[in-house]
PQR file of N, CA, C, O and H, with PARSE charges and radii, in Angstrom:
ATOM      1  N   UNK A   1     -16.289 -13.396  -6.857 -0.4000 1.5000
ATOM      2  CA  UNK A   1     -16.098 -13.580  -5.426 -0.0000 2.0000
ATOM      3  C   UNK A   1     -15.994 -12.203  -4.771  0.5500 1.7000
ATOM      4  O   UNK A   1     -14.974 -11.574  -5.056 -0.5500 1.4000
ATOM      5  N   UNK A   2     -16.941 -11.575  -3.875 -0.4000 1.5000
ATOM      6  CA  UNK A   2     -16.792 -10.612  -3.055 -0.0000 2.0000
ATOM      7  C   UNK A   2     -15.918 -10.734  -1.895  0.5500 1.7000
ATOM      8  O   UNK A   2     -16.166 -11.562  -1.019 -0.5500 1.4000
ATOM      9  H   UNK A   2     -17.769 -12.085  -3.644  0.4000 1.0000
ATOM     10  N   UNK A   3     -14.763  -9.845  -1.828 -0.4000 1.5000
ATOM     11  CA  UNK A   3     -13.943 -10.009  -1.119 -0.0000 2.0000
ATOM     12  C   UNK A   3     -14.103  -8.954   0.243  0.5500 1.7000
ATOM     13  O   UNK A   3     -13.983  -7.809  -0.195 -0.5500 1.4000
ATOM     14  H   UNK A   3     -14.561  -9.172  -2.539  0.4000 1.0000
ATOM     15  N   UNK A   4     -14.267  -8.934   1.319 -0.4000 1.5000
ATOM     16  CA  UNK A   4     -14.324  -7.699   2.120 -0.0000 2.0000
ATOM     17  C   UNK A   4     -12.745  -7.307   2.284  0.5500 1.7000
ATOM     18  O   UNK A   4     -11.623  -7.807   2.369 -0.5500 1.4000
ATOM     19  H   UNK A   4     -14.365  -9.864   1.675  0.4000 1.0000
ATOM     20  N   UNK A   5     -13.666  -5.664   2.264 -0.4000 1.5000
ATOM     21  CA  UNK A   5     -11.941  -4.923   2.507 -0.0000 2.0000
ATOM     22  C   UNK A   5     -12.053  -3.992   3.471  0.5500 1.7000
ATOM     23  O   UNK A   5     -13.073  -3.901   4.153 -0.5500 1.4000
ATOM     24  H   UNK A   5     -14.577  -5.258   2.195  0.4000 1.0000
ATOM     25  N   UNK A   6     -11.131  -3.299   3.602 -0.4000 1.5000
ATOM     26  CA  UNK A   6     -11.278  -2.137   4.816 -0.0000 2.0000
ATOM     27  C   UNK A   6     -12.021  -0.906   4.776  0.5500 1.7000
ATOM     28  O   UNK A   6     -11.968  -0.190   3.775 -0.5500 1.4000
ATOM     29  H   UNK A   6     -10.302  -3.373   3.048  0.4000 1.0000
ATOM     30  N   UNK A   7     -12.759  -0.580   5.854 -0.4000 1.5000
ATOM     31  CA  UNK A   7     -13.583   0.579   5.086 -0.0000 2.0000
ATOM     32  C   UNK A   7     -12.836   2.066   4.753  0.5500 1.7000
ATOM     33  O   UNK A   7     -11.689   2.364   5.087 -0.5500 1.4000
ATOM     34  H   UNK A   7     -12.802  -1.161   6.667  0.4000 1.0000
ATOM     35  N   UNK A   8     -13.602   2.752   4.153 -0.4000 1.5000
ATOM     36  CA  UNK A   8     -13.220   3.744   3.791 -0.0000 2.0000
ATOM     37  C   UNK A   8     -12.713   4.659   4.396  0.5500 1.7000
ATOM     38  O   UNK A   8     -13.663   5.349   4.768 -0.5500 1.4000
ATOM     39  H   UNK A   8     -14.534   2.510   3.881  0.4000 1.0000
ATOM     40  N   UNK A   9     -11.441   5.278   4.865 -0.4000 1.5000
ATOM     41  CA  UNK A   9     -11.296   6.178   5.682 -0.0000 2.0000
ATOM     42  C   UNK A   9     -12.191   7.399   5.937  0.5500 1.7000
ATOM     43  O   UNK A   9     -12.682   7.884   4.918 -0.5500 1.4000
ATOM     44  H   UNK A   9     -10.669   4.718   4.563  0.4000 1.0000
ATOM     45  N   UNK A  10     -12.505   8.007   7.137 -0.4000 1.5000
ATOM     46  CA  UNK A  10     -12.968   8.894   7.366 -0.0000 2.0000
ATOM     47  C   UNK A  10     -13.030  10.048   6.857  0.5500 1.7000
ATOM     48  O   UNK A  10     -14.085  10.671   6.741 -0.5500 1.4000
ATOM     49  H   UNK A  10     -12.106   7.614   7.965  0.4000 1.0000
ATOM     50  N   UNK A  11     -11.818  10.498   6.466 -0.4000 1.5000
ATOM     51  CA  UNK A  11     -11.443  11.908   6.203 -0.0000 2.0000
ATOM     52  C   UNK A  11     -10.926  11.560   4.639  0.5500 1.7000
ATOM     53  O   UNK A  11     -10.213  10.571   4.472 -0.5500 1.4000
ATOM     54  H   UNK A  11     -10.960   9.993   6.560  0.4000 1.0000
ATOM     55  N   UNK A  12     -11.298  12.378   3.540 -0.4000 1.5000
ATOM     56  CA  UNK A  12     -10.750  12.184   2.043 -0.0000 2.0000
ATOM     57  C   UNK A  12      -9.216  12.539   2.486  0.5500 1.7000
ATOM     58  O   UNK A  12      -8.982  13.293   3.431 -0.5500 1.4000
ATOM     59  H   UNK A  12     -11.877  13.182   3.676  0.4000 1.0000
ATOM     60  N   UNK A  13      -8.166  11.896   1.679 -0.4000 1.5000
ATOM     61  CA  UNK A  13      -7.037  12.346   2.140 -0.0000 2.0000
ATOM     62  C   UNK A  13      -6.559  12.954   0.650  0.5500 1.7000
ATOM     63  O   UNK A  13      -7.307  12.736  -0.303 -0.5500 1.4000
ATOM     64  H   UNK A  13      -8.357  11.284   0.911  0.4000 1.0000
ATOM     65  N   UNK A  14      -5.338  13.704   0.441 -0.4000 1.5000
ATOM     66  CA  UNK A  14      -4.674  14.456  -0.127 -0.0000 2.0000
ATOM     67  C   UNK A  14      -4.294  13.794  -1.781  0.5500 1.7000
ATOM     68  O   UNK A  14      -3.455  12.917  -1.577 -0.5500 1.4000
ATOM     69  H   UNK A  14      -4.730  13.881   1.215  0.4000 1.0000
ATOM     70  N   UNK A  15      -4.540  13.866  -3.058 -0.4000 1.5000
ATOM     71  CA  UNK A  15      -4.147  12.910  -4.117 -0.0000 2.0000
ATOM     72  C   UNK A  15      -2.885  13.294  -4.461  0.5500 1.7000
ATOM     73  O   UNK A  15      -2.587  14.407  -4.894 -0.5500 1.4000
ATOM     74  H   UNK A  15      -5.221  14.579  -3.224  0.4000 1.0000
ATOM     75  N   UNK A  16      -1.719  11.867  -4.167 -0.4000 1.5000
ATOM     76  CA  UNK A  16      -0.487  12.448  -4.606 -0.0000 2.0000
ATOM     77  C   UNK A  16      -0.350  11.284  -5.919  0.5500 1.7000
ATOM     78  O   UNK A  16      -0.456  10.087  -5.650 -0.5500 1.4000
ATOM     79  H   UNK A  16      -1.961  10.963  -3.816  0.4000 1.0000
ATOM     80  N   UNK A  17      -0.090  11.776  -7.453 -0.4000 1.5000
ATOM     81  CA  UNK A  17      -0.128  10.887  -8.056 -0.0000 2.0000
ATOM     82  C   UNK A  17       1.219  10.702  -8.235  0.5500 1.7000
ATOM     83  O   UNK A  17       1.960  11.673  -8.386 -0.5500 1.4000
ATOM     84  H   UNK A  17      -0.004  12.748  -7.672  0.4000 1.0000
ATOM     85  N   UNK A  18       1.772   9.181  -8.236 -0.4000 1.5000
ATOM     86  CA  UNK A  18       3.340   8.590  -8.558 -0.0000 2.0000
ATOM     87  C   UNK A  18       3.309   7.863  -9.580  0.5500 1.7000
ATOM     88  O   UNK A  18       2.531   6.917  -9.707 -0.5500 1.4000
ATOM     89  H   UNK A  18       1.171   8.392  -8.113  0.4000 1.0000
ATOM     90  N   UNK A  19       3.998   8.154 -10.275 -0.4000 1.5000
ATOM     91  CA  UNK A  19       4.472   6.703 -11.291 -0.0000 2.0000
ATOM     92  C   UNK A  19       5.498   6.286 -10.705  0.5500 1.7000
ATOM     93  O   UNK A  19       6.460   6.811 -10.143 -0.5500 1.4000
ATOM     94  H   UNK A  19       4.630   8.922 -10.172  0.4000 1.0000
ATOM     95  N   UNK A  20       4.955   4.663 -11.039 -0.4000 1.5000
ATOM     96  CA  UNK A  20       6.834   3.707 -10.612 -0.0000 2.0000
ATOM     97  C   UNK A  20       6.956   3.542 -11.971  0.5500 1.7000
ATOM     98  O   UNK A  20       6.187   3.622 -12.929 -0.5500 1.4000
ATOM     99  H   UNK A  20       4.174   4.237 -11.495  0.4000 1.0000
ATOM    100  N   UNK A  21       8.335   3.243 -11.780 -0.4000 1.5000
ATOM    101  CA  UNK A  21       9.397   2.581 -12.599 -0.0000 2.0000
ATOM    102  C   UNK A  21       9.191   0.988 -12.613  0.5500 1.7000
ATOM    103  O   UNK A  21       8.549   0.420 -11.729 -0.5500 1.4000
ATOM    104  H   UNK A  21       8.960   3.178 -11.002  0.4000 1.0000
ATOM    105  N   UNK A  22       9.882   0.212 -13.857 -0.4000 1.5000
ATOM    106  CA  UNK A  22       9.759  -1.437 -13.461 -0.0000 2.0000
ATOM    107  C   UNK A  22      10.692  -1.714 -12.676  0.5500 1.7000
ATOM    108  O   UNK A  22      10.668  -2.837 -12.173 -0.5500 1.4000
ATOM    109  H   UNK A  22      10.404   0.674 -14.575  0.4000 1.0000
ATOM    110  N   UNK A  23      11.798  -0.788 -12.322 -0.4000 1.5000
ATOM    111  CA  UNK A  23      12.507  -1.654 -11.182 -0.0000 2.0000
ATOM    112  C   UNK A  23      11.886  -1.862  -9.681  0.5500 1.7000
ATOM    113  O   UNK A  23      12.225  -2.695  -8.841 -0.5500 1.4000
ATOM    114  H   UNK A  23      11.817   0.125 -12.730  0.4000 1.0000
ATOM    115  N   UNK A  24      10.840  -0.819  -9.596 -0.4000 1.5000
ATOM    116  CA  UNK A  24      10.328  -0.823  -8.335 -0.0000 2.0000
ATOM    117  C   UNK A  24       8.808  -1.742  -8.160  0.5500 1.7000
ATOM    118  O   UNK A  24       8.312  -2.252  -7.155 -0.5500 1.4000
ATOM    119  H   UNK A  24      10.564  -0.142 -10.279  0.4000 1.0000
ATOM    120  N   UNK A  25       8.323  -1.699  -9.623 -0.4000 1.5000
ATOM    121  CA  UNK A  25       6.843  -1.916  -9.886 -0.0000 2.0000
ATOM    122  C   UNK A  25       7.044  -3.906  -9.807  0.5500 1.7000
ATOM    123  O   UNK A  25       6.329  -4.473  -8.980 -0.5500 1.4000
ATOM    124  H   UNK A  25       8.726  -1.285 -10.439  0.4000 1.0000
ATOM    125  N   UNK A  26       7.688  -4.497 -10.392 -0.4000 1.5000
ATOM    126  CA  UNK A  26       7.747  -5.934 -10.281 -0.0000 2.0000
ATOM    127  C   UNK A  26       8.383  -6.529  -8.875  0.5500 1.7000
ATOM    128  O   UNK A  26       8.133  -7.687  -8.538 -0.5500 1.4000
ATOM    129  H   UNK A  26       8.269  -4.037 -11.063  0.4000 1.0000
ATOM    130  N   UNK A  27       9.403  -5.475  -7.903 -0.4000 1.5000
ATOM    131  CA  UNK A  27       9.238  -5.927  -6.476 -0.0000 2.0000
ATOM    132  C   UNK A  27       7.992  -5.734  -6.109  0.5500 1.7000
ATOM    133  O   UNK A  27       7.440  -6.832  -6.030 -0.5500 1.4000
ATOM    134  H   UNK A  27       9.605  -4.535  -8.177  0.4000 1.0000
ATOM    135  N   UNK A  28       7.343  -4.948  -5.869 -0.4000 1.5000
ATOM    136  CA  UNK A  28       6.382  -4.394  -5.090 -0.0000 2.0000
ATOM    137  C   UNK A  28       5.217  -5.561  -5.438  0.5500 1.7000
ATOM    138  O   UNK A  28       4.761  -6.113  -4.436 -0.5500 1.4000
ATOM    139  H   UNK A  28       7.792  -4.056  -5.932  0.4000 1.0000
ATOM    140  N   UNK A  29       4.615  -6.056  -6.897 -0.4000 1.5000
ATOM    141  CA  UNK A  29       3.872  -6.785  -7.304 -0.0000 2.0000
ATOM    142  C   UNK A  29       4.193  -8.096  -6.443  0.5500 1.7000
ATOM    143  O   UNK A  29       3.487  -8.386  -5.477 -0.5500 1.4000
ATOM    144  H   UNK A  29       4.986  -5.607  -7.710  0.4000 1.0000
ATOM    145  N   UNK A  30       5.230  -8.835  -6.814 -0.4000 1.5000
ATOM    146  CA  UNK A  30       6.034  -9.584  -5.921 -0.0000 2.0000
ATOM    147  C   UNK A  30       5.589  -9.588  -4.056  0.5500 1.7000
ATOM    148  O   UNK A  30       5.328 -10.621  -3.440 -0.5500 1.4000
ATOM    149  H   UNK A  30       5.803  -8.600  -7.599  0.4000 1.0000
ATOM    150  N   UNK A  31       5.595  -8.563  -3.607 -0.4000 1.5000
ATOM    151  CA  UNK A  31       5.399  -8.279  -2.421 -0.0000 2.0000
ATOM    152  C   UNK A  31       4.017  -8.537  -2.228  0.5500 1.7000
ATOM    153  O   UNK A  31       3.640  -9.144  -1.226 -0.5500 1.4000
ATOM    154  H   UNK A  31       5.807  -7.724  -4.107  0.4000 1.0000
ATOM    155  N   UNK A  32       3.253  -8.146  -3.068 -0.4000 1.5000
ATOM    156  CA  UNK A  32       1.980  -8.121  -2.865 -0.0000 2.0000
ATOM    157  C   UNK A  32       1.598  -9.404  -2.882  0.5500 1.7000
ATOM    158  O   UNK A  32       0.908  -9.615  -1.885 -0.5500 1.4000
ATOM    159  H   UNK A  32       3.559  -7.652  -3.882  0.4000 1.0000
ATOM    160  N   UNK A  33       1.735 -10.472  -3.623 -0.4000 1.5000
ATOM    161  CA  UNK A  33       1.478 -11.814  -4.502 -0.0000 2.0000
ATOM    162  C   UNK A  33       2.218 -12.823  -3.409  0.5500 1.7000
ATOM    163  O   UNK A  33       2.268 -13.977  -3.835 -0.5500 1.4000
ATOM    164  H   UNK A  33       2.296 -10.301  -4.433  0.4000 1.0000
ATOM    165  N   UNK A  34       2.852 -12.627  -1.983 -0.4000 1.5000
ATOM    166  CA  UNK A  34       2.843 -12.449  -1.027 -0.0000 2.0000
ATOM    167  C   UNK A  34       1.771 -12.797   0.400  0.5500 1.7000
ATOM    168  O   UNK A  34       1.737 -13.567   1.360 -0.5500 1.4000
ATOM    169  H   UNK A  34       2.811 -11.690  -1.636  0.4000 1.0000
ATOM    170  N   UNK A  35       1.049 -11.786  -0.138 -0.4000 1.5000
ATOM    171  CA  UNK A  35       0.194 -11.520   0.873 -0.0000 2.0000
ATOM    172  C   UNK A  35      -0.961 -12.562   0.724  0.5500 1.7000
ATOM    173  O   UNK A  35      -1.254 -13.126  -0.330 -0.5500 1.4000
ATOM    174  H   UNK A  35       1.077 -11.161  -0.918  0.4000 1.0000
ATOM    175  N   UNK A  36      -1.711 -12.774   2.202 -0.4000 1.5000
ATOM    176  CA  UNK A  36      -2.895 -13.815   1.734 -0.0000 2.0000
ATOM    177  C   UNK A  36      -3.980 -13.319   1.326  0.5500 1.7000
ATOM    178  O   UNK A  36      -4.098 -12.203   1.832 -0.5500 1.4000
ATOM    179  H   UNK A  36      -1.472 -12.316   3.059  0.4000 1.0000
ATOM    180  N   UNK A  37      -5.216 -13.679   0.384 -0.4000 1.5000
ATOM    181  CA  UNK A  37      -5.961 -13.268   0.514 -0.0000 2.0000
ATOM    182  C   UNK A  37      -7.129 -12.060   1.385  0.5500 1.7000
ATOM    183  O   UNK A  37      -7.255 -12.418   2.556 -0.5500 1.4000
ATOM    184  H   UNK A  37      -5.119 -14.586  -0.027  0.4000 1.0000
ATOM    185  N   UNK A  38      -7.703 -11.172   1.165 -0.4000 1.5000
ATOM    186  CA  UNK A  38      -7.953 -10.632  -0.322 -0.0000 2.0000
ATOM    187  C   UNK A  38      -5.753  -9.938   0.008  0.5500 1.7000
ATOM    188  O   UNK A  38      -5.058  -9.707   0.998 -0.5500 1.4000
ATOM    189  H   UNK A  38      -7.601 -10.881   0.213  0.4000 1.0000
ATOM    190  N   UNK A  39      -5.608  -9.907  -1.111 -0.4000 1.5000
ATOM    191  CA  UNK A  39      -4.272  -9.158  -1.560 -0.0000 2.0000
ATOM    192  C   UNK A  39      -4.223  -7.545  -1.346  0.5500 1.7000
ATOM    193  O   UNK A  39      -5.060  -7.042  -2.096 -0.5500 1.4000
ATOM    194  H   UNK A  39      -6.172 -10.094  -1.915  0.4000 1.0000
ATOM    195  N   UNK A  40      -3.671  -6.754  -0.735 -0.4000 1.5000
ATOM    196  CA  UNK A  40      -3.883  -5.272  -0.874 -0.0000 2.0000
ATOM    197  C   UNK A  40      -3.609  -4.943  -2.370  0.5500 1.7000
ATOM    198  O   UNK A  40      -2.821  -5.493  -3.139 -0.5500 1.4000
ATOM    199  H   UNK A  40      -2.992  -7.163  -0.126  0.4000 1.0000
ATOM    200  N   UNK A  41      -4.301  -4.102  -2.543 -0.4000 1.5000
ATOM    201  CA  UNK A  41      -4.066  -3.730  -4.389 -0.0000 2.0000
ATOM    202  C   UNK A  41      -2.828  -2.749  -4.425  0.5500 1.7000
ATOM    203  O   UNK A  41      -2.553  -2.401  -3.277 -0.5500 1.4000
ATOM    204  H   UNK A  41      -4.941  -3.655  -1.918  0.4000 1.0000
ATOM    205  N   UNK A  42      -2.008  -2.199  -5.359 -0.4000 1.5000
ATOM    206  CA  UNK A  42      -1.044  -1.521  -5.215 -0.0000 2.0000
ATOM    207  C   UNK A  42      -1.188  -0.319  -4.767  0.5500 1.7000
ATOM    208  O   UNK A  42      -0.267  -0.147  -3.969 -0.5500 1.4000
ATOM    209  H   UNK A  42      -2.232  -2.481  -6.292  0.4000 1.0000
ATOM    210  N   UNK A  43      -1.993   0.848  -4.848 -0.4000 1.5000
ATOM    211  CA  UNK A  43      -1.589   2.019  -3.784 -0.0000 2.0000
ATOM    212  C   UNK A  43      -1.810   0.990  -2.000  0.5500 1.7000
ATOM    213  O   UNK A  43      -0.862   1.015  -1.215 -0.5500 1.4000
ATOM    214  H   UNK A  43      -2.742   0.708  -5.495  0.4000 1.0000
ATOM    215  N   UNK A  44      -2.763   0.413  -1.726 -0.4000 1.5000
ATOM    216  CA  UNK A  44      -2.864  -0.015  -0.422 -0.0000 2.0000
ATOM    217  C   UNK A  44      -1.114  -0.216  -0.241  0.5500 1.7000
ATOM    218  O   UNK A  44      -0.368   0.445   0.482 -0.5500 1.4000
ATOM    219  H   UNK A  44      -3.533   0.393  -2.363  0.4000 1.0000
ATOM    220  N   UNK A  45      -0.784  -1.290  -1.106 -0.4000 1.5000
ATOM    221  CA  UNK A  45       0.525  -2.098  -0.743 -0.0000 2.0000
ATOM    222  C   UNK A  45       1.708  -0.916  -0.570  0.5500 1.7000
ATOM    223  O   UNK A  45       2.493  -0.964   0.377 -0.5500 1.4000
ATOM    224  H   UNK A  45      -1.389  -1.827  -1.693  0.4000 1.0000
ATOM    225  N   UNK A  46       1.760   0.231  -1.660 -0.4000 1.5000
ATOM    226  CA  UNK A  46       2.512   1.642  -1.188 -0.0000 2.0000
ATOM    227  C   UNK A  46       2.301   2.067  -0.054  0.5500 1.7000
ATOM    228  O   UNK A  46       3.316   1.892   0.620 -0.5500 1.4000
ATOM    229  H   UNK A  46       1.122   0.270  -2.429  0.4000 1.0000
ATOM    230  N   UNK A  47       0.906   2.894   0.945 -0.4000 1.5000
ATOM    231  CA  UNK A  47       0.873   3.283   1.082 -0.0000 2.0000
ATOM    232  C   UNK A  47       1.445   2.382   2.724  0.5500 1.7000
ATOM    233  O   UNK A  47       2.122   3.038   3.516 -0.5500 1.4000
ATOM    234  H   UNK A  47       0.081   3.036   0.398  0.4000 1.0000
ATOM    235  N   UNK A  48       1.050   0.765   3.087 -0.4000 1.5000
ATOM    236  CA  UNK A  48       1.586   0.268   3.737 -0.0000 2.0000
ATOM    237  C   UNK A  48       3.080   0.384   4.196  0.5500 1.7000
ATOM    238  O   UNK A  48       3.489   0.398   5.357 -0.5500 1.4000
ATOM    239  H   UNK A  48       0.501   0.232   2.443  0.4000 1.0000
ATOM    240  N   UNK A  49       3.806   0.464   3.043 -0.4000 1.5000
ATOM    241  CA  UNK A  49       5.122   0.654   2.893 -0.0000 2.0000
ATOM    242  C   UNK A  49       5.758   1.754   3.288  0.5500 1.7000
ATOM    243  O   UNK A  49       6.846   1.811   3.862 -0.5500 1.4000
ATOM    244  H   UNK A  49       3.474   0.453   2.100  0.4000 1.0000
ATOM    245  N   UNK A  50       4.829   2.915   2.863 -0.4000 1.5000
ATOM    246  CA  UNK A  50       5.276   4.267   3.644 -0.0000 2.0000
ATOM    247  C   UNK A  50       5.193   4.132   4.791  0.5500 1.7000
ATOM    248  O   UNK A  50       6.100   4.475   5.549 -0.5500 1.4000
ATOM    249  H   UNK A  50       3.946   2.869   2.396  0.4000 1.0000
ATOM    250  N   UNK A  51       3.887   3.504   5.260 -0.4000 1.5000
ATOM    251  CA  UNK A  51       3.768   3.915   6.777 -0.0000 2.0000
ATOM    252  C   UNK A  51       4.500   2.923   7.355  0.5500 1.7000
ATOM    253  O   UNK A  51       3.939   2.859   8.449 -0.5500 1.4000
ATOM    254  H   UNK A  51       3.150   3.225   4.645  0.4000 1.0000
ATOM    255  N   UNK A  52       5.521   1.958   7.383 -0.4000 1.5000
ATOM    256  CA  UNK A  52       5.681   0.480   8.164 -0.0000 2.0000
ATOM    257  C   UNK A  52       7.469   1.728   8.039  0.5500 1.7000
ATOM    258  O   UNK A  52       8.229   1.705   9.008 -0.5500 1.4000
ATOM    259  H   UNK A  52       5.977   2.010   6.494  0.4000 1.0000
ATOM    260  N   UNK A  53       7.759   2.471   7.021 -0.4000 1.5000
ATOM    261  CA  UNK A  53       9.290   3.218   6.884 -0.0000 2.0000
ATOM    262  C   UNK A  53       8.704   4.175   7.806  0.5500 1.7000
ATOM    263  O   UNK A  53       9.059   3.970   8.966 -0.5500 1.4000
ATOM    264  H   UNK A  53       7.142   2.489   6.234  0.4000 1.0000
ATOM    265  N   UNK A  54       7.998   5.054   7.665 -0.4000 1.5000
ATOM    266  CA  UNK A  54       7.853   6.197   8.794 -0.0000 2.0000
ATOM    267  C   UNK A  54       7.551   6.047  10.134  0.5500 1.7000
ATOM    268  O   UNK A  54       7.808   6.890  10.994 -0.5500 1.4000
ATOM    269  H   UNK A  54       7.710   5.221   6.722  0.4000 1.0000
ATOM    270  N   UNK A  55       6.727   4.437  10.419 -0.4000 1.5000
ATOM    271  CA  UNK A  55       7.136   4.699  11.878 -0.0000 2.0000
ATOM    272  C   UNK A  55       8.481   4.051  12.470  0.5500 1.7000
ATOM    273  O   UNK A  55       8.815   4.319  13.624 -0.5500 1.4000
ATOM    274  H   UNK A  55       6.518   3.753   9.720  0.4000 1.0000
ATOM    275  N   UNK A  56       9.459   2.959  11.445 -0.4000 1.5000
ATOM    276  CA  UNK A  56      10.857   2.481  11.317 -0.0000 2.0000
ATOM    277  C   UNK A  56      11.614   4.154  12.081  0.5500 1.7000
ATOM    278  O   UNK A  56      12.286   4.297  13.102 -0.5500 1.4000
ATOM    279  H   UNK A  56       9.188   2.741  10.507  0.4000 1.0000
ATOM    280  N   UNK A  57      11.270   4.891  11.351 -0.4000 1.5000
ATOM    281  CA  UNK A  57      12.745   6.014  11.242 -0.0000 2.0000
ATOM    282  C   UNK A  57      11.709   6.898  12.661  0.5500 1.7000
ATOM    283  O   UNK A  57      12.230   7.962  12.995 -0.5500 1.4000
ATOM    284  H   UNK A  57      10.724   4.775  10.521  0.4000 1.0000
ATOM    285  N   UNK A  58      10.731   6.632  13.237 -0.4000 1.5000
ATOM    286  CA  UNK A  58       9.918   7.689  14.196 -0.0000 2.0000
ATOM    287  C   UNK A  58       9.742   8.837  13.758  0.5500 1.7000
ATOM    288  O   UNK A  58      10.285   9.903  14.049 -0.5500 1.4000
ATOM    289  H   UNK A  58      10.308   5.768  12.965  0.4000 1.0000
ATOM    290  N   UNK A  59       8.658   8.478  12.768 -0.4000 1.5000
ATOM    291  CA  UNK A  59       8.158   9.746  12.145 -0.0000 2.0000
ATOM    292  C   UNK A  59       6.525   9.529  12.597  0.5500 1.7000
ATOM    293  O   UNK A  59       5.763  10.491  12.693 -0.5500 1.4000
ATOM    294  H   UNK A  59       8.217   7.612  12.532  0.4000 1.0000
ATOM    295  N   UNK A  60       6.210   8.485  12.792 -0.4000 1.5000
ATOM    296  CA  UNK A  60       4.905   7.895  12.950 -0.0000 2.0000
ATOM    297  C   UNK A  60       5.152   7.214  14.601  0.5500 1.7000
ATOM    298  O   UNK A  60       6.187   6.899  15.189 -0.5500 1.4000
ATOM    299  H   UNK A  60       6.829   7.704  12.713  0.4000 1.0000
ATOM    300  N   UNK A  61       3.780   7.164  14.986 -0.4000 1.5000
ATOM    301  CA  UNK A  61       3.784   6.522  16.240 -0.0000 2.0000
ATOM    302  C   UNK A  61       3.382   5.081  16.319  0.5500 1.7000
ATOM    303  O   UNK A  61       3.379   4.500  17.404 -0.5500 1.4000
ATOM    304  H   UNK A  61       2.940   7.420  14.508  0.4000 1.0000
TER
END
């Protein structure tokens, strides 16, 4: 099943590589499993998360 997704951002952005932990990795899965179809895959579902906290605290607009 071809799922459409979002296109590719414009600009390559910066590679920050993270490892999670399982205390963080089975919420987050959880979170995702969540969502409706297509599902964001896990950096999407991180990187959502950063940005939904940075514009929370007005770091983001």
């Amino acid at each position: 099943m071809n799922v459409p997704r979002k296109p590719r951002p414009k600009q390559t952005g910066t590679f920050i590589g993270v490892r999670v932990q399982p205390e963080h990795l089975q919420p987050l899965d959880a979170w995702i499993a969540e969502h409706p179809e297509p599902r964001p895959s896990r950096p999407e579902a991180i990187r959502e998360a950063l940005t939904e906290h940075l514009k929370a605290k007005g770091y983001l607009k």
